[in-house]
C-alpha positions as CSV (number, residue, x, y, z in Angstrom):
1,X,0.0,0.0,0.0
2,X,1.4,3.4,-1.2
3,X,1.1,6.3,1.8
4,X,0.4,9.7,0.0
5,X,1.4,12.9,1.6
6,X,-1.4,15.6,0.3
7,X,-3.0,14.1,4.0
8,X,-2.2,17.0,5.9
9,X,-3.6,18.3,9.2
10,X,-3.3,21.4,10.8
11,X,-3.9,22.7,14.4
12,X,-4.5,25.8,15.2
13,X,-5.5,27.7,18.7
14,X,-7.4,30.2,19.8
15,X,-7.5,31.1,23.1
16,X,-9.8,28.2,24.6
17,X,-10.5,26.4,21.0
18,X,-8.5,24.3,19.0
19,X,-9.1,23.7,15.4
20,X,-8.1,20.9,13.3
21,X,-8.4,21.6,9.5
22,X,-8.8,17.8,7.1
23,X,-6.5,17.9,4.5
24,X,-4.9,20.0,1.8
25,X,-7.7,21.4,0.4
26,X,-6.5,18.8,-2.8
27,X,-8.7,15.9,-3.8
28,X,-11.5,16.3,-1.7
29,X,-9.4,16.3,1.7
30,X,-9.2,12.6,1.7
31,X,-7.0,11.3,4.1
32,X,-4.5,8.4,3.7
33,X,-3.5,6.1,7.2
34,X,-0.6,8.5,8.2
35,X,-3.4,11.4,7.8
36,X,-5.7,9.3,9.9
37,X,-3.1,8.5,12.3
38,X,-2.1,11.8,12.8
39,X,-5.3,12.5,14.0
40,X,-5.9,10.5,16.3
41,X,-2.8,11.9,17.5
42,X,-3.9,15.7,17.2
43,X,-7.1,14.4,19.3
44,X,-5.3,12.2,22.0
45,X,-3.0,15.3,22.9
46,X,-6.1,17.6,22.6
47,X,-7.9,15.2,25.2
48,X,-5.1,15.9,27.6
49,X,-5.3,19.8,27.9
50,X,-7.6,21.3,30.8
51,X,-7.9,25.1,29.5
52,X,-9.9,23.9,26.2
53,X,-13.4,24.3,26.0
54,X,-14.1,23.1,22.8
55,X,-12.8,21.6,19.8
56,X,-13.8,22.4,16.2
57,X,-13.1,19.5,13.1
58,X,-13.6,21.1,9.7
59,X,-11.9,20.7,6.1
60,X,-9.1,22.5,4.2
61,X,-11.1,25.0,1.6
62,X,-14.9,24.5,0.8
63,X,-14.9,20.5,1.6
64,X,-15.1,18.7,4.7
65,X,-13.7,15.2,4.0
66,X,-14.3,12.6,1.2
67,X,-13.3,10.0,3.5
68,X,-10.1,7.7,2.7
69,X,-7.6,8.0,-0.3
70,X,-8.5,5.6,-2.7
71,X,-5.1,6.1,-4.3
72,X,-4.1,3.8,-1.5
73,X,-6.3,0.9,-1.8
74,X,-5.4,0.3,-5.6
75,X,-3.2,-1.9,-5.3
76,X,-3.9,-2.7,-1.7
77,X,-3.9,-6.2,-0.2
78,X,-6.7,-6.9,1.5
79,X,-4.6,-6.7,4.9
80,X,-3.7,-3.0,4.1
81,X,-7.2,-2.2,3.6
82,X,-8.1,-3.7,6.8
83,X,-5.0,-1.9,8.3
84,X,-6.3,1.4,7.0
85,X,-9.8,0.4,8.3
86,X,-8.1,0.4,11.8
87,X,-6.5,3.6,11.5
88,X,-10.0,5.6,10.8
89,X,-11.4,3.9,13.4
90,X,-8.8,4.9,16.0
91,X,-9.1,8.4,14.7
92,X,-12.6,8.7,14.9
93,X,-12.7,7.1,18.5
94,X,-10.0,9.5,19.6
95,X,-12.2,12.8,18.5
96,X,-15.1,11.1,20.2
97,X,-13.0,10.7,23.6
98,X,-12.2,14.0,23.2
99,X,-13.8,15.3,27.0
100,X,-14.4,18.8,25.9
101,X,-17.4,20.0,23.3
102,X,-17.0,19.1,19.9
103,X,-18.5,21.0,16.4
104,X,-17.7,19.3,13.0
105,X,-18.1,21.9,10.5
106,X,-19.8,20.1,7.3
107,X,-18.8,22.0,4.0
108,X,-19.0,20.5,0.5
109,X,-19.0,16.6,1.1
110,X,-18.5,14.5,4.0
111,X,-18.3,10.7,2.8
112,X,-17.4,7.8,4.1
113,X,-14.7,8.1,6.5
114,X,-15.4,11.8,6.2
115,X,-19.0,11.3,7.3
116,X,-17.9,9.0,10.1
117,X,-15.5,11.9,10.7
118,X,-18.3,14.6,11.1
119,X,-20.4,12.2,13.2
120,X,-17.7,11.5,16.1
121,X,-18.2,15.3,17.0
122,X,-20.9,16.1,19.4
123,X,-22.5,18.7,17.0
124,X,-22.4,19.3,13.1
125,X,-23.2,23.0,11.3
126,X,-23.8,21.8,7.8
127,X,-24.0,24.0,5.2
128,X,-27.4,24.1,3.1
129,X,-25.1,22.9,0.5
130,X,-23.6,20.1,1.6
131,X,-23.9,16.2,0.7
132,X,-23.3,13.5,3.4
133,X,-23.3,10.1,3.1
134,X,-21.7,6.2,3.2
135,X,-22.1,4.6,-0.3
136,X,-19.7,2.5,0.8
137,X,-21.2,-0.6,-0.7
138,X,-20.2,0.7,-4.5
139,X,-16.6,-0.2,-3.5
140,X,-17.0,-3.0,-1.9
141,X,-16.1,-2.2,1.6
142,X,-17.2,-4.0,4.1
143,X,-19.2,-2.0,6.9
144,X,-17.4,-2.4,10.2
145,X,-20.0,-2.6,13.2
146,X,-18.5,0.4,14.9
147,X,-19.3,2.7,11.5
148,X,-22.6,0.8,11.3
149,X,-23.1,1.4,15.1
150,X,-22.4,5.4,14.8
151,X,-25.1,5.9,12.1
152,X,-27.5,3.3,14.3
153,X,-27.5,6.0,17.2
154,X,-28.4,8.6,15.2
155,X,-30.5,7.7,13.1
156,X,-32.0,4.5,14.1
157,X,-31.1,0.7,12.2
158,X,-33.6,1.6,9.5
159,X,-32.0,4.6,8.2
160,X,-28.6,3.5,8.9
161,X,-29.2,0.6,6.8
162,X,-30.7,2.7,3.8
163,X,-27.7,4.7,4.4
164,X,-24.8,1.7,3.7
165,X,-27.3,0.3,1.1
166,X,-27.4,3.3,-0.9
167,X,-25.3,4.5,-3.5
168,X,-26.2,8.3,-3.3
169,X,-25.5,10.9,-0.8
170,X,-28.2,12.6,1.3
171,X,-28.9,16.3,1.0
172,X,-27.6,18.8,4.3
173,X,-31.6,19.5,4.5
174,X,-32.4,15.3,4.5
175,X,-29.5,14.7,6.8
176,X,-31.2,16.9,9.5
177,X,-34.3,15.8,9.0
178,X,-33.8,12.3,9.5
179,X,-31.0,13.3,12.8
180,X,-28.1,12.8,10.7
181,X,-26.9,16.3,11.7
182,X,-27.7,18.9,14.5
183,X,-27.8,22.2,12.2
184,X,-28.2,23.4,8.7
185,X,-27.1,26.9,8.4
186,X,-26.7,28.8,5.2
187,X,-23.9,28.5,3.2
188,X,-22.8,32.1,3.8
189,X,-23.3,32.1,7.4
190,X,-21.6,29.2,8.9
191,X,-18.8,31.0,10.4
192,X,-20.9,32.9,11.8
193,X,-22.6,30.5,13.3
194,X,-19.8,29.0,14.3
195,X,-18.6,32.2,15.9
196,X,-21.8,32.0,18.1
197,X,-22.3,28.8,18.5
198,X,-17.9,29.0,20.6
199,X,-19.2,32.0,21.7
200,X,-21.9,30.7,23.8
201,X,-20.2,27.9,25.1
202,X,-17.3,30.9,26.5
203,X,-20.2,32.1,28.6
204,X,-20.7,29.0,30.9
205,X,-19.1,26.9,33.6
206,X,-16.5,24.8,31.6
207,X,-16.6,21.8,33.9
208,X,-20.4,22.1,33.5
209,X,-20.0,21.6,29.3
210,X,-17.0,18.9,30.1
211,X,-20.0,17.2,32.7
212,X,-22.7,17.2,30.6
213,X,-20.8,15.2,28.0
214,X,-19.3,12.8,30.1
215,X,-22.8,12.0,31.3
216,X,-24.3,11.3,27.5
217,X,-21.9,9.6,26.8
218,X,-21.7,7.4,29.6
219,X,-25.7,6.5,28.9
220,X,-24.7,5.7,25.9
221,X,-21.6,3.4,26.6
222,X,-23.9,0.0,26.9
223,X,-25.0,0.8,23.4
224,X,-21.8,1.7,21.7
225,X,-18.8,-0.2,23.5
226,X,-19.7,-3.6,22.2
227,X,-18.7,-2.2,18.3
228,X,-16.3,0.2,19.3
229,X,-14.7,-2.5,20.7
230,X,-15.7,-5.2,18.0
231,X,-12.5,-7.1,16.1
232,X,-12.2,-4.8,12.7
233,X,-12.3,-7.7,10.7
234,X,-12.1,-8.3,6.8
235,X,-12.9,-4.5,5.6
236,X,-13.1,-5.7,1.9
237,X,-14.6,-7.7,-0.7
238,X,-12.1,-10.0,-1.7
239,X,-13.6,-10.9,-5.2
240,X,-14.8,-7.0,-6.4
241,X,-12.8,-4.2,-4.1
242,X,-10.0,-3.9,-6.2
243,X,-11.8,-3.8,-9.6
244,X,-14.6,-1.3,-7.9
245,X,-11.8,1.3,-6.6
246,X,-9.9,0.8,-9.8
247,X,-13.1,1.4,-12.0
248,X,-14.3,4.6,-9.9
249,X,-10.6,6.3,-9.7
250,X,-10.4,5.4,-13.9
251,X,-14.2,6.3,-15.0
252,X,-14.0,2.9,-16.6
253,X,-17.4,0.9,-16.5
């Protein structure tokens, strides 16, 4: 498996938030494994510092994340693909420990790992004009229980299942209304929101927002350990991956 190095991540501060920005801005901020594993990283040293109160996830330019590099999976044996599988997953679980507030902001696309990505925050502002989605299937990837088990409790088993069936990606307005996302905002305003949205949280006890997460999250532990915790298994279909991912980077039929 070939590591690419457009999967770039950058941290920035300010004052009580920290921002990591997905990507290079280049091919739809996909990430590759080293882009994965530097975030969970980023997030696992975020996790350690007290004078945070919040943390804000959001792509390079006018995309969130298209999920994994596909450049890598090419050639990919079916190990790496599990391997690279693994990597997501530890990122996304370390930006869900994260013990402070969390806001993904949802530009552009967020797909596959990228939707995973936006749905281990707490809270998503989605532009009007994004698309989110998992039409995973299309490759032939195999859904891990974890990435299953994330879109279960939102959404409930029904629409998670229409969600890894499907080929196409949901509108920002159908991801709210199904509970997808928390907040569709207009394309124009989201940093505004944003803004607002950091700004409130400045206004209130910070071990009060730091309690109030720990205690969802701890109602929702019986429900959500069991995958997180699941072996990662074969991530790929041995007989059709490598001719799907070939056929959709190409444009051949």
């Amino acid at each position: 498996m070939t590591s690419t190095r457009e999967d770039i991540l950058t941290l920035t501060e300010n004052g009580t938030v920290a921002t990591l920005r997905i990507g290079s801005g280049a091919r739809f901020n996909a990430l590759g494994i080293d882009g994965w594993r530097e975030l969970e990283a980023a997030a696992q040293s975020l996790s350690e510092r007290p004078e945070l109160r919040a943390v804000v996830v959001r792509g390079t330019g006018p995309v969130f994340c298209a999920g994994n590099d596909l450049r890598e999976w090419e050639s990919a044996s079916a190990a790496d693909v599990s391997q690279s599988f693994a990597a997501i997953e530890g990122a996304l679980q370390a930006v869900e420990n994260l013990p402070v507030p969390t806001v993904a902001v949802v530009e552009g696309v967020a797909t596959g790992g990228g939707c995973q990505l936006a749905l281990s925050c707490d809270l998503q502002l989605v532009s009007s004009t994004a698309r989110l989605g998992m039409p995973i299937a299309r490759l032939g990837i195999l859904a891990p229980a974890s990435f299953a088990n994330r879109l279960s409790l939102r959404v409930g088993p029904s629409h998670a299942k229409a969600l890894l069936f499907g080929t196409h990606l949901l509108s920002a307005e159908r991801a709210e209304r199904i509970g997808l996302v928390t907040t569709l905002v207009p394309e124009d305003e989201i940093d505004t929101e944003l803004a607002a949205l950091l700004d409130s949280w400045s206004t209130v006890s910070a071990a009060s927002l730091r309690a109030a997460k720990a205690a969802v999250d701890l109602g929702l532990r019986p429900l959500a350990q069991p995958a997180r915790q699941a072996p990662m298994g074969l991530a790929s279909d041995p007989q059709e991956f490598s001719r799907r991912v070939s056929s959709f980077l190409h444009h051949t039929a």
